[in-house]
N, C-alpha and C positions, 0 to 999 in steps of 0.2 A: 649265571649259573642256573641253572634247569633242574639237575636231581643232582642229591650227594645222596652216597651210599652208605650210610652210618653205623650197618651193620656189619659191612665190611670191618671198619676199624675197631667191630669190637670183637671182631671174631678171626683176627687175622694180625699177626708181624706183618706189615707193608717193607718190602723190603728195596725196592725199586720203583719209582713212578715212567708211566712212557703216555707221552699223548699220541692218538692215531684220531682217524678218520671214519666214520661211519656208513655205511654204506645203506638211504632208506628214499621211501617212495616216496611220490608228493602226497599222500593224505599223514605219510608218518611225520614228514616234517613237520606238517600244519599243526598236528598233535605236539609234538618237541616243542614247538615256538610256543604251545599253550600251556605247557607246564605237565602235559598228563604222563608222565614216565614214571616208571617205576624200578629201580634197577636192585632189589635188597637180593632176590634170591640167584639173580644173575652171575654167571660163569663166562670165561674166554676158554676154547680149547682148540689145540692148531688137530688140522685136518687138511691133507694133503699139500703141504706145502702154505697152507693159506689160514689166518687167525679168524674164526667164527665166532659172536657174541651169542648165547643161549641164557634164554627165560629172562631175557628181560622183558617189562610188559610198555609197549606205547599204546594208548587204548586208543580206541577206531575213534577217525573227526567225523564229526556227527554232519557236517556240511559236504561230506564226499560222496561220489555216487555210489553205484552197487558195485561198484568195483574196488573196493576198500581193501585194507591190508588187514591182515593176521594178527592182534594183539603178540603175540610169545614167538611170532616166526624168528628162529634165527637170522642173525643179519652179519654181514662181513664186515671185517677192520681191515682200514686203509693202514699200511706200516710197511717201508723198505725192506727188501729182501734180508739184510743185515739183521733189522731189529727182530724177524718173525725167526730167524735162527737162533736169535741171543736167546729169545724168551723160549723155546723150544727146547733148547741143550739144558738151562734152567728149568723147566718142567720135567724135564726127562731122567737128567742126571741129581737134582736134590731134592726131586718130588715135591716142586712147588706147586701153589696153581696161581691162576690167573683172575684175579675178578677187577670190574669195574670201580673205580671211586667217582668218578664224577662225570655228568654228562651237560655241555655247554658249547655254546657260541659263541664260534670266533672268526670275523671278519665273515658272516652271512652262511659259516659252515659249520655243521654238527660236528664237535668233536667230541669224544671218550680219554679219559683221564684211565688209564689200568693199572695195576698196581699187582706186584709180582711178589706173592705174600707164602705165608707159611702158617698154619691152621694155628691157632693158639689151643691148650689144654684150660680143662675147665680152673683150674689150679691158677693159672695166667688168668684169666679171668676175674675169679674172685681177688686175686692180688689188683689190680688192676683200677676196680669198683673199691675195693677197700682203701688204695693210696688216694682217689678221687674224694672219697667222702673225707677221709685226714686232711687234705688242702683246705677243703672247703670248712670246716668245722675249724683251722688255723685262721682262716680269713676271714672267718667269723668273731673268732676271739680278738684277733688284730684291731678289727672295725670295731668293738667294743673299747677295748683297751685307748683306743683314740679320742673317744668321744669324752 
């Protein structure tokens, strides 16, 4: 695991997970493999027929020449012609969107975990943080109660 996107899950119904394929250069890899990714304000949105990853940040490897990559450039996702229609007719027809949850290697390739969500209300939210702190303050009580 490289980045989790933690904002995503608190700002978002995940409604659907899909893994795809990433499409980046050799100093972005070098970057990916070092851990410097940043994917919190990052979006997917299809664009001609084909799924683009935007604002996510991989920062420049410091070992590359002068020919380095773009921190924020958009970059393409690798996904079957099937899966870029599912998630298209879903963004289309129930005005979802698309963002990243996890970005990770598997078997020597970058891949993007995406998550096919629905915006939560600030209301969802506060519910949300409020059922978390009632767990914890019952687990709390529990672990007392035991001792």
């Amino acid at each position: 695991m490289i980045a989790v996107n933690r904002k995503a899950y608190h700002d978002y119904h995940i409604q659907e997970n899909i893994e795809a394929g990433i499409v980046l250069k050799g100093s972005e890899i070098k970057s990916v493999r070092a851990g410097k990714v940043n994917l919190s304000d990052a979006y997917a949105k299809p664009e001609n027929g084909e799924l683009w990853l935007y604002n996510s940040h991989i920062a420049s490897y410091d070992a590359a020449s002068y020919n380095t990559h773009e921190p924020t450039r958009p970059r393409k996702l690798l996904l079957h012609r099937k899966e870029i229609d599912n998630i298209v007719g879903k963004v289309i027809q129930k005005g979802l969107t698309v963002v990243p949850l996890k970005l990770y290697i598997k078997h020597g390739v970058a891949k993007v975990e995406l998550g096919v969500a629905k915006g939560k209300k600030v209301y969802d939210k506060r519910e949300t943080i409020a059922r978390r702190h009632a767990d914890r303050e019952m687990d709390r009580a529990m672990k007392q109660r035991r001792r």
